[in-house]
C-alpha positions in Angstrom: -88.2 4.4 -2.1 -86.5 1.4 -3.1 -84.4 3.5 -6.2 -83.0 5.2 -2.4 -82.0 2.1 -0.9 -80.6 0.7 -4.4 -78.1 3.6 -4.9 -77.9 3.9 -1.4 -76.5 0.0 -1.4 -74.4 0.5 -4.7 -72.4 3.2 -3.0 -71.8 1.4 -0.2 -70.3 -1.1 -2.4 -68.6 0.9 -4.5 -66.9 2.5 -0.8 -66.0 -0.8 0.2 -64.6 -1.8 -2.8 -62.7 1.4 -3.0 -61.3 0.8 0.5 -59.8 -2.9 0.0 -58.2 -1.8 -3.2 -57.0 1.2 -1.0 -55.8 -1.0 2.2 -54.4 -4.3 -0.6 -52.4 -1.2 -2.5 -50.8 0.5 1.2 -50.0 -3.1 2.4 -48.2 -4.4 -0.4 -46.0 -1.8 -1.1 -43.4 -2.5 1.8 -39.8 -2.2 1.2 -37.4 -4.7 2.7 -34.2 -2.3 2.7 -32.0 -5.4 2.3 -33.8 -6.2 -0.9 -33.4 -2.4 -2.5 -29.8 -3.0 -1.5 -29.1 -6.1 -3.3 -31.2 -4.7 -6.1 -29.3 -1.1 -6.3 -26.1 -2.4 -5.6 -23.2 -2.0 -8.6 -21.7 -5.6 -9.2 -18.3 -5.4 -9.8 -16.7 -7.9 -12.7 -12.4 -8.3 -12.8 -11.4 -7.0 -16.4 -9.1 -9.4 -16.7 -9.3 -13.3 -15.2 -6.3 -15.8 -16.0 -5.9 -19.3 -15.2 -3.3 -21.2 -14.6 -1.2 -18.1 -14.0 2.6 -18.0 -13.6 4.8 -14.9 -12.6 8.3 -13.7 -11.8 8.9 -10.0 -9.8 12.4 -9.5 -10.3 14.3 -6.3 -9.3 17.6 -4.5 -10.8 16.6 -7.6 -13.9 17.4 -10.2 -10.4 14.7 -13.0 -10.1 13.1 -11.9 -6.7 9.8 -14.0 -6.5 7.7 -16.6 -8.2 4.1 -16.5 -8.1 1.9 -19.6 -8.9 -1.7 -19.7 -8.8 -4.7 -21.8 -10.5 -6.6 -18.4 -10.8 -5.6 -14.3 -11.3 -8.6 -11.8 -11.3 -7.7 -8.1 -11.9 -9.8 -5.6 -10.6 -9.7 -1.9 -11.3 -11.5 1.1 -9.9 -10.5 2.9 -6.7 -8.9 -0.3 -5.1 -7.0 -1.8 -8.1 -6.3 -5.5 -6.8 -5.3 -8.5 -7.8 -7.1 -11.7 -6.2 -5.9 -14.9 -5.9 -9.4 -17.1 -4.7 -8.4 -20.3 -5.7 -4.8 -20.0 -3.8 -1.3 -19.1 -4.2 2.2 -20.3 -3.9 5.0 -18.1 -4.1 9.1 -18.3 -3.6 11.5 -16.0 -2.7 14.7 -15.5 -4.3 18.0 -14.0 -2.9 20.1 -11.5 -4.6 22.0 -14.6 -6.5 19.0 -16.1 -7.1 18.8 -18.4 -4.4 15.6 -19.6 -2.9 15.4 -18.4 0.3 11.6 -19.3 1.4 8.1 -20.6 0.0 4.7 -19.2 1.0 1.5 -20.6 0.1 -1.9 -19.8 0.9 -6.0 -20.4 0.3 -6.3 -16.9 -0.7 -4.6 -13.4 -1.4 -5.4 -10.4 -2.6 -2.4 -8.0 -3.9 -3.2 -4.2 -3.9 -1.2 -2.9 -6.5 -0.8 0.4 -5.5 0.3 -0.4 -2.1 2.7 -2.8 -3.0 0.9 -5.0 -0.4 -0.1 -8.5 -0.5 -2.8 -10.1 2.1 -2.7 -13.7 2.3 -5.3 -15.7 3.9 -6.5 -19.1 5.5 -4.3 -21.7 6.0 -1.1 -19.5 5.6 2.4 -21.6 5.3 6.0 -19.8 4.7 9.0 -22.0 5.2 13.0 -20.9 5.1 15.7 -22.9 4.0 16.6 -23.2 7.6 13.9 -25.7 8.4 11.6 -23.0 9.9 7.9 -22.8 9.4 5.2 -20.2 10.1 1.7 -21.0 10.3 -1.1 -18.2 10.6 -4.6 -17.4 9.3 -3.6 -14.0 7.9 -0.2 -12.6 6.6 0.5 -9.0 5.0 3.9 -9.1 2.6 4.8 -5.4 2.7 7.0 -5.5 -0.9 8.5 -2.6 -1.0 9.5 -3.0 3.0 10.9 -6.3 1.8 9.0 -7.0 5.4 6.1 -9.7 6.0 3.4 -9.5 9.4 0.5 -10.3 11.4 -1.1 -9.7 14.1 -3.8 -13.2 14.2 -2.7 -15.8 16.1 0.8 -17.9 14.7 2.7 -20.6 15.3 6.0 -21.0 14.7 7.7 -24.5 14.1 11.9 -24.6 14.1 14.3 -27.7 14.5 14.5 -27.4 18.1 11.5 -25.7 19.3 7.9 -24.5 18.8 6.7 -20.8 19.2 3.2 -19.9 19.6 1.7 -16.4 19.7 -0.5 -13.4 18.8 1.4 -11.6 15.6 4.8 -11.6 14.4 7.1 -9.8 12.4 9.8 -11.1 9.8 12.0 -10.0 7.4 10.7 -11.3 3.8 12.5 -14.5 3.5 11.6 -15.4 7.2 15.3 -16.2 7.9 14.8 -13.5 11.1 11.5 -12.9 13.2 10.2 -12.5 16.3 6.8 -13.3 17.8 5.1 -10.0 19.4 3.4 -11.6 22.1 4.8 -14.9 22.8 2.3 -17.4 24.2 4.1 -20.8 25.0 7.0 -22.1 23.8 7.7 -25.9 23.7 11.5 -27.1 23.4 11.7 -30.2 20.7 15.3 -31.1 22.3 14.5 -32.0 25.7 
């Protein structure tokens, strides 16, 4: 009789034990689906980064713009881009090779297949003419010869300020127009 309780006992143990380790196993196999994404994602490295970069565009062999930046990353794949993290400054050139207007910005990313340049945070262009855009996002369309946006932008001339939601320019900024105007303040007066 007690050999029937003994093994009687040890399977009971040997059930429980079976049972944790079955429970501890189901448990601890969650998934947190933002973990298996950072863990399956592909990381994507540029295949070429440059410091201290320096360009010219130039079209018919005439200087058209300048590019400056303390960092150029080249990406390729689908999107091929160019990014411009650490800033950018570029200058526009007239058909005589005038400078016509500056633009400078925190960041840009150029999309070489579109011939289109996004430039964001803290986004300056200034003419020759004493007039000076500020925005948070600006797209240079380059084969348009056209720069936009539709953010919020302030425009700063000798005489007045424009404020407003987008705006339209030709690419030296020497003619634009705000798309929806939201004050105006006169400097003269």
């Amino acid at each position: 009789m007690i050999d029937g309780l003994g093994s009687f006992s040890m399977i009971r143990i040997v059930f429980f034990i079976v049972s944790l380790f079955t429970l501890l196993v189901t448990y601890s196999c969650t998934n947190d689906l933002g973990e298996v994404k950072r863990l399956t994602e592909e990381v994507v490295l540029p295949v070429s980064s440059t410091k201290n970069v320096e360009m010219t565009y130039s079209d018919s062999a005439r200087l058209r713009a300048k590019i400056k930046a303390p960092l150029r990353e080249t990406y390729m794949g689908e999107k091929s881009e160019v990014v411009f993290d650490k800033g950018i400054n570029i200058e526009f050139f007239d058909a005589t090779g005038k400078l016509e207007s500056k633009m400078k910005a925190n960041y840009a990313v150029s999309y070489t297949k579109e011939d289109r340049l996004e430039a964001r945070n803290n986004v300056v262009v200034e003419n020759t003419s004493g007039d000076k855009l500020e925005t948070e996002h600006l797209i240079w369309e380059q084969k348009e010869d056209r720069i936009h946006s539709e953010v919020f932008t302030k425009i700063t001339s000798p005489d007045r300020v424009i404020f407003g939601d987008g705006f339209e320019s030709n690419q030296d900024f020497s003619r634009y127009r705000i798309l929806k105007v939201r004050g105006v303040i006169d400097l003269k007066e």
